[in-house]
C-alpha positions in Angstrom: 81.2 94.5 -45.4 78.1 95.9 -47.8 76.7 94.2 -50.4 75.1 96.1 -52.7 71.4 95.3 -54.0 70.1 96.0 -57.2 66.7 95.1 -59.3 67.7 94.3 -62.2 63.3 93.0 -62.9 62.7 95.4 -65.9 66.3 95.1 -67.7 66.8 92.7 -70.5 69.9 92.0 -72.3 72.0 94.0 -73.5 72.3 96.3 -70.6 72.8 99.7 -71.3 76.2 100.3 -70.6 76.3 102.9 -67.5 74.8 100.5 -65.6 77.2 97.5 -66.5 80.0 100.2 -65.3 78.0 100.5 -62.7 77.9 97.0 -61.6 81.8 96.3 -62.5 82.7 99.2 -60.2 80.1 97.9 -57.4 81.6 94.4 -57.9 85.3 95.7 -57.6 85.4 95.4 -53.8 86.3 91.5 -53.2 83.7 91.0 -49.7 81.1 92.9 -51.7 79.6 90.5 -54.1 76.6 92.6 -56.1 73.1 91.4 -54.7 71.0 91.1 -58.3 67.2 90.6 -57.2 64.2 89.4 -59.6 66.7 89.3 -62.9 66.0 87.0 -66.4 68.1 83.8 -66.0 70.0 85.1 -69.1 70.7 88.5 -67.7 72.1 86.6 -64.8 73.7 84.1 -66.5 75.7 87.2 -68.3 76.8 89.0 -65.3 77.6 85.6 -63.6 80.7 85.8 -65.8 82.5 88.9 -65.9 81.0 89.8 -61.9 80.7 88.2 -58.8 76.9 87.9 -58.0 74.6 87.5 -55.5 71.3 86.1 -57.4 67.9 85.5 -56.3 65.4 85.3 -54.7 65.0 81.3 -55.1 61.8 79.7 -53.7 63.1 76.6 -51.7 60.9 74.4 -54.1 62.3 71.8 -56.6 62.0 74.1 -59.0 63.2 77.0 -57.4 66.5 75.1 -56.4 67.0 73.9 -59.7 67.1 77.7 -60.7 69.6 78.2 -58.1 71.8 75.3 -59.1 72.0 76.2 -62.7 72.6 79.8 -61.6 75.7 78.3 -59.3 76.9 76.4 -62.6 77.0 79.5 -64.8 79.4 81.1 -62.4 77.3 83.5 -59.7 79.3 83.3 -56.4 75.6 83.3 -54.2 72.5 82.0 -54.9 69.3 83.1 -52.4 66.4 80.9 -51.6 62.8 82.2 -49.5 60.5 80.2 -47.9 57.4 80.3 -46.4 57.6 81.6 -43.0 54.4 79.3 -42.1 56.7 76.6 -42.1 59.5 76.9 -40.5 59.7 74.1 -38.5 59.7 71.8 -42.2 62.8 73.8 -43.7 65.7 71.5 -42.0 64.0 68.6 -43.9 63.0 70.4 -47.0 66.5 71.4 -47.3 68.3 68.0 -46.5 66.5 66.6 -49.4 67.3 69.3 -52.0 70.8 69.7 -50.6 71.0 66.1 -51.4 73.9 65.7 -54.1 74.9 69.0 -54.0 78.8 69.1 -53.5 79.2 70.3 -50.0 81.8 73.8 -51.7 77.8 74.6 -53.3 76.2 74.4 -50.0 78.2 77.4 -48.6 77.5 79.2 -51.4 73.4 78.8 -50.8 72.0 81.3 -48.4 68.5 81.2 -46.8 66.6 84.2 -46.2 64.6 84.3 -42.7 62.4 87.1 -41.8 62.9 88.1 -38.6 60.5 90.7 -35.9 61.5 92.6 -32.5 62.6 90.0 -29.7 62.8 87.4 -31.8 66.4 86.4 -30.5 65.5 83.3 -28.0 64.0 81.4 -30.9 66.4 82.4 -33.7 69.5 80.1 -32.7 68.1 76.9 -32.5 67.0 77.8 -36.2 70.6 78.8 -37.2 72.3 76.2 -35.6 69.3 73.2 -37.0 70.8 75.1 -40.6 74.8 74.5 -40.2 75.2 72.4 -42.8 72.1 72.7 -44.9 73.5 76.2 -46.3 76.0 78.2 -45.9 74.6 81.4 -45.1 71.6 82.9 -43.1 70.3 86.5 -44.3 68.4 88.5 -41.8 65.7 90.6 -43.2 63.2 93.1 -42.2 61.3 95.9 -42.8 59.9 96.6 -39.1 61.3 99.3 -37.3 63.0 98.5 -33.9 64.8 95.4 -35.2 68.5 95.5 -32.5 70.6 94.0 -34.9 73.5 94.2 -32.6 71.4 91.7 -30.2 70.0 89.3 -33.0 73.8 89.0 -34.0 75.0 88.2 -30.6 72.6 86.0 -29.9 73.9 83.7 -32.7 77.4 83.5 -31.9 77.3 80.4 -30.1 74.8 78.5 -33.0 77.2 79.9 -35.6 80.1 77.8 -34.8 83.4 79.1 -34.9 85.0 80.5 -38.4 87.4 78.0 -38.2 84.9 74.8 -38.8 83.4 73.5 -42.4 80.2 74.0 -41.4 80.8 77.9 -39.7 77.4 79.5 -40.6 77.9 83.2 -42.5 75.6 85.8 -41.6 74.0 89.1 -43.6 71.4 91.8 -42.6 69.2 93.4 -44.6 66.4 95.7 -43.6 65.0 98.9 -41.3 67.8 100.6 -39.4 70.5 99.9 -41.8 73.3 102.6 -41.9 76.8 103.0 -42.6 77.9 103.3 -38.4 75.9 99.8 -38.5 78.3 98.1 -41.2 81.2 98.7 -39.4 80.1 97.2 -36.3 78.7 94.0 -37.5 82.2 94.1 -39.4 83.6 93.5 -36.3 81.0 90.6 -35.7 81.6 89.1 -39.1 78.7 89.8 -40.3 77.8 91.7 -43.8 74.8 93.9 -44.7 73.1 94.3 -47.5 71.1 97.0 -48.5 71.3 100.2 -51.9 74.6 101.7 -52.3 76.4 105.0 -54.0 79.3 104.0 -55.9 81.9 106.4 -57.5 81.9 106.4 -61.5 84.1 109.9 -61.8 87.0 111.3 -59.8 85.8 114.8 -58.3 82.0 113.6 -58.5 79.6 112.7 -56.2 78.8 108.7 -55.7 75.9 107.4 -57.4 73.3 105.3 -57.0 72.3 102.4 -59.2 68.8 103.4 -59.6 69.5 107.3 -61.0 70.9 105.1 -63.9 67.9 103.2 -64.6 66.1 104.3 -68.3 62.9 105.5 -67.8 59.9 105.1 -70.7 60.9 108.6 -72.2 64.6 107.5 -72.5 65.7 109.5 -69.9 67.0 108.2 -66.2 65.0 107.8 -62.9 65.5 109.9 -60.5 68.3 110.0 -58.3 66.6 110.0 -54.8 66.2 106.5 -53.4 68.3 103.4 -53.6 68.0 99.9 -55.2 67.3 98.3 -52.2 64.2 96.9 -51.1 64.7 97.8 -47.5 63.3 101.5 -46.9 67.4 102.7 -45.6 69.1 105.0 -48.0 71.8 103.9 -50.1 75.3 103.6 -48.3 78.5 104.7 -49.8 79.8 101.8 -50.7 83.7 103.5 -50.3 82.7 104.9 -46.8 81.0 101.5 -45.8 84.1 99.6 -47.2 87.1 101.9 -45.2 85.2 102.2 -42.2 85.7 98.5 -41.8 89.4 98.6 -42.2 91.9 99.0 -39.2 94.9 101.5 -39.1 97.5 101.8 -36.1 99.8 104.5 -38.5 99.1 107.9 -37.2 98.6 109.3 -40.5 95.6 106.8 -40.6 96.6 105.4 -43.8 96.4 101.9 -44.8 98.8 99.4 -45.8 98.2 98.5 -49.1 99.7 94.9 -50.9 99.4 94.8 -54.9 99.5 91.9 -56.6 98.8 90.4 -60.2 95.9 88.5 -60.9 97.8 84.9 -59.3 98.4 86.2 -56.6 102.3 87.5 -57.0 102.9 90.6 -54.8 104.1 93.4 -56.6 105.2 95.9 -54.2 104.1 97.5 -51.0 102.2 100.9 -51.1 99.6 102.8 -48.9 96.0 103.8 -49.6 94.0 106.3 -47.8 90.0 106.7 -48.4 90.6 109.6 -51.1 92.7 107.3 -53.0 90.3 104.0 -52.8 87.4 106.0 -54.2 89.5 107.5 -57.2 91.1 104.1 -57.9 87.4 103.1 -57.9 85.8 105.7 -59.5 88.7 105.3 -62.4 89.0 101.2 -62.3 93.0 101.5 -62.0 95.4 101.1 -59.6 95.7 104.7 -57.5 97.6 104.6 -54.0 98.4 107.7 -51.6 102.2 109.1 -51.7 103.8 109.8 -48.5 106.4 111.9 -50.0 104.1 114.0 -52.1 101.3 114.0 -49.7 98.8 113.2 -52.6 97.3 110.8 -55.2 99.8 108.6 -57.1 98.4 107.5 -59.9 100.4 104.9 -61.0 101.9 104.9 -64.4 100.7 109.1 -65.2 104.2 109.7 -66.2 105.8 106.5 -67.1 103.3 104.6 -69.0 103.3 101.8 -66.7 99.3 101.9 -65.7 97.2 99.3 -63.5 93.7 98.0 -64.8 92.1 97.1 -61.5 90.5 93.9 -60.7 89.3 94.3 -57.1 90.2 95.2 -53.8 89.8 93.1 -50.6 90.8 93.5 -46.9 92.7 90.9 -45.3 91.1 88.3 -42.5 91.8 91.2 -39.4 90.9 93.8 -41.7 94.4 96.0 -40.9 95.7 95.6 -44.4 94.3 95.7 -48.1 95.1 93.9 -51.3 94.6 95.6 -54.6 94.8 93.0 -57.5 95.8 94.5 -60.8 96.6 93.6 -64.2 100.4 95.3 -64.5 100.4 97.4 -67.8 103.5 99.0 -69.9 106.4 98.3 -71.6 108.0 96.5 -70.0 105.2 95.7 -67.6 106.8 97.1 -64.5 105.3 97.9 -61.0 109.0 98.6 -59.9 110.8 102.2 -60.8 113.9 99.6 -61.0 111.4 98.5 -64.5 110.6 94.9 -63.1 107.6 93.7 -62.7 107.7 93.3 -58.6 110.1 94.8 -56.1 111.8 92.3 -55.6 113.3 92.1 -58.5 111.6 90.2 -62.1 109.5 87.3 -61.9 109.8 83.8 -61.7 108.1 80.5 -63.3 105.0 80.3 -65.2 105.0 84.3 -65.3 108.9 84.7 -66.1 107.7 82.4 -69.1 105.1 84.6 -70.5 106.8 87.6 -70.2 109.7 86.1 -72.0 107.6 84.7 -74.9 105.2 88.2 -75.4 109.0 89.4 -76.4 109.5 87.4 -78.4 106.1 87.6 -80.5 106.8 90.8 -80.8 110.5 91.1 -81.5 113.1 87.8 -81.6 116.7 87.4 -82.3 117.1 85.8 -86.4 116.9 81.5 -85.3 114.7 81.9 -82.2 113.1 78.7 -82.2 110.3 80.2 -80.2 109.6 82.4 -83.0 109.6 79.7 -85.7 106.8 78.1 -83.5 105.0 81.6 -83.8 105.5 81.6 -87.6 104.6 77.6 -88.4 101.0 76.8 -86.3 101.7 73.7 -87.6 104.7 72.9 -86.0 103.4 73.9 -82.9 100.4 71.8 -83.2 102.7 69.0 -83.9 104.9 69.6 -80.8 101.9 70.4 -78.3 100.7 66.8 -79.5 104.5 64.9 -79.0 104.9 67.5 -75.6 101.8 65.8 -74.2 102.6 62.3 -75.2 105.7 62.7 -73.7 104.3 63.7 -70.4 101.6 60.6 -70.3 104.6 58.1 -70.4 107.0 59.8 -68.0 107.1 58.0 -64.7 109.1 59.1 -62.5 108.1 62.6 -60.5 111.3 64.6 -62.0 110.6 63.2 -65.0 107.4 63.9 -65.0 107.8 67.5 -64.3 110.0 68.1 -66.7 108.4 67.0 -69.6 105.3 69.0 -68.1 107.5 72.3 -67.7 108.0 71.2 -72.0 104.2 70.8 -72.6 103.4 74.3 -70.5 105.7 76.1 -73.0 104.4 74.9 -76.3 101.1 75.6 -74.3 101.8 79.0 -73.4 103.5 79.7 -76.9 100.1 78.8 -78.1 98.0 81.3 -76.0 100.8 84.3 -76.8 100.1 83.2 -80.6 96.3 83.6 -80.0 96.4 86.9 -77.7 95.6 85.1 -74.5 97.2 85.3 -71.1 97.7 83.3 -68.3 95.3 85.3 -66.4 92.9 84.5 -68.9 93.6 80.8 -68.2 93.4 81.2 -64.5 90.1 82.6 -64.9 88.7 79.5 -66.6 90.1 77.7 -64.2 88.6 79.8 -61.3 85.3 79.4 -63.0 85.5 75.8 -63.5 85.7 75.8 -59.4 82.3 76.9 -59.0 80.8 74.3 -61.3 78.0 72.3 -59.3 77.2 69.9 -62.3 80.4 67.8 -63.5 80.7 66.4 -66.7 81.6 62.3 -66.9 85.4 63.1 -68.3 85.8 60.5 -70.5 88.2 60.7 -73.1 86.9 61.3 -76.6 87.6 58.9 -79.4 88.1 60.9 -82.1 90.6 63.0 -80.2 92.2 59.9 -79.6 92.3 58.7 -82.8 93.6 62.0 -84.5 95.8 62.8 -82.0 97.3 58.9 -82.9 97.4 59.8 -86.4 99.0 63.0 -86.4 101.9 61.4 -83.8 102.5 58.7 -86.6 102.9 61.1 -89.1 105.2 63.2 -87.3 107.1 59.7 -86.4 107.0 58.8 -90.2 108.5 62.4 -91.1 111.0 62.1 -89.0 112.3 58.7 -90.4 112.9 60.0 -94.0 
């Protein structure tokens, strides 16, 4: 797949907001994290949490790796560290003692850049497979002409491991030769390119480049010509680069096309051709190809019931796609029966939610749910007695239960305060890619309110 690079080196926060539109449409395709090169700390920082970025480049000093590892805590998905070419034959040990500590989930998330030259491929996989282990990925660059990428890859099959093992060693080019016929090969390889890329921002309009966006000192933009990347290849269409990687055996080439929510819960089962993956793009909503009509569906035109699109991702042979969408209407329905999904309304955690957003809005007189929405502090009170409840059940069923009571009052609280349980997930999803962990002890003045605010409730309940 292509990763997109841009330089973000003469930006400062805020970024102007084209070019965070930019970046949230680059970002939308799942494989294709944004490459960020030579960016503020805090501008990366900033990205880190709304994007999924590639950051760097990190030198592979103690410094420069505790750059990388504080970049890795506040959220960006890579982090890239040089080194001095001089010394290669001292990187395995430089890297086993700054790699020491780091959870081994970080380490694959660390890639190495290694400049590489013309017939260089008898001396690269001893390198690559010295590295298993020490990072997760290997980036190929160059700037010579001549490089045969196809024949560097190759030669690394056998010192990558197989994608099945911890330690399987993920590969990226970057450099002379790059083109658009070259990302779909090395697709097939499993291995990603990165280099500048076009990206739609308007239906009906040509794809544009990150670097046409960039303010210039009269307040004007730069010119369009040229990419972002440092490599001297043009920039790639990154909807081009992304379809041309995906498989097909329907003889209308479209492809098959799963939407879920943001968990994960399979809506329904459309198809998506290359028009409709650059307008769903270019408009950041969910956008399919109609068989019947022969044209764009845009979901929700006539009925209200819109997508806001997350991403979009192959799956692992590359012969089906998954958009991920945040369902929108009322009610939130994906299916023309008005249900969320197509097979019928939804279970659990999101059955809950749904059922508590009606009734913030509009409740039958007694609801008790809408008495918690009315009296904060009874809810407090109840979220307190909920959780005290579930640290003294024992048994499993038990235990469930009185945690299927606490996840109510909790979700009751989050509907009250306008959040969602996708916003939740994505705390939690964040919290994954924390390198640094906090001690986790339990905090005494919690403790000691929460133990006074249970005798009180205890004590009210006695008169």
């Amino acid at each position: 797949m292509l990763i997109p690079v841009v330089d973000l080196s003469s930006l400062a926060l805020p970024l102007p907001q084209r070019l965070t539109e930019w970046l949230t449409r680059a970002s939308s395709f799942a494989l294709c994290q944004v490459a960020i090169r030579n960016a503020a700390q805090d501008v990366i920082l900033a990205l880190c949490r709304p994007l999924r970025c590639w950051v760097g480049p990190f030198s592979m000093t103690d410094e420069g790796m505790d750059s990388a590892i504080k970049c890795l805590d506040g959220g960006a998905a890579m982090v890239e560290m040089t080194a001095d070419e001089a010394q290669r034959g001292e990187w395995v040990g430089v890297l086993e003692r700054l790699m020491d500590g780091v959870p081994p989930e970080a380490v694959k998330r660390i890639a190495l850049a290694v400049e590489v030259s013309p017939g260089e491929s008898d001396h690269l996989p001893g390198l690559v497979g010295a590295l298993r282990g020490k990072v997760g990925w290997v980036k190929l660059t160059s700037r010579r002409e001549g490089i045969d990428w196809m024949a560097l890859v190759a030669s690394l099959k056998t010192a990558r491991g197989k994608d099945v093992q911890e330690d399987y060693m993920q590969l990226v080019v970057e450099g002379a030769g790059v083109d658009g016929d070259l990302v779909a090969t090395l697709q097939g390889k499993d291995v990603h390119v990165m280099a500048g890329a076009a990206v739609p921002m308007e239906e009906g309009q040509p794809s544009v480049c990150f670097s046409s966006l960039l303010p210039t000192a009269n307040g004007g933009s730069a010119p369009a010509s040229g990419g972002s990347s440092p490599s001297p290849s043009p920039p790639l269409d990154a909807v081009e680069c992304f379809t041309s990687c995906l498989t097909t055996d329907r003889p209308d080439g479209l492809f098959t096309t799963v939407v879920s929510d943001p968990g994960g819960i399979a809506l329904g089962l459309v198809y998506s051709s290359v028009e409709s993956i650059r307008v769903a793009i270019a408009l950041q909503r969910g956008v399919y190809w109609s068989r019947s009509r022969k044209g764009l569906w845009r979901k929700g035109d006539t009925t209200g019931a819109t997508q806001r699109l997350l991403r979009i991702e192959p799956d692992c042979d590359r012969d089906a796609v998954r958009f991920t969408v945040v369902q929108q209407g009322d009610p939130k329905a994906f299916c023309h029966r008005n249900t969320l999904t197509c097979w019928g309304p939804p279970t659990g955690i999101t059955a809950l939610e749904e059922v508590l957003q009606r009734r913030y809005h509009s409740a039958a007189p007694g609801s008790y749910t809408q008495k918690l929405f009315n009296d904060p502090n009874l809810l407090r009170n109840k979220l307190l007695e909920e959780a005290q409840e579930l640290a003294e059940a024992t048994e499993p069923d038990h235990v469930a239960a009185e945690a299927a009571d606490l996840i109510y009052f909790a979700l009751t609280r989050c509907v009250a305060a306008g959040a969602t349980v996708h916003d939740v997930e994505r705390h939690l999803d964040r919290r994954q890619l924390k390198v640094k962990r906090r001690a986790g002890n339990a905090k005494a003045h919690r403790i000691e309110a929460a133990d006074k605010a249970l005798k009180e409730i205890r004590d009210g309940a006695k008169e």
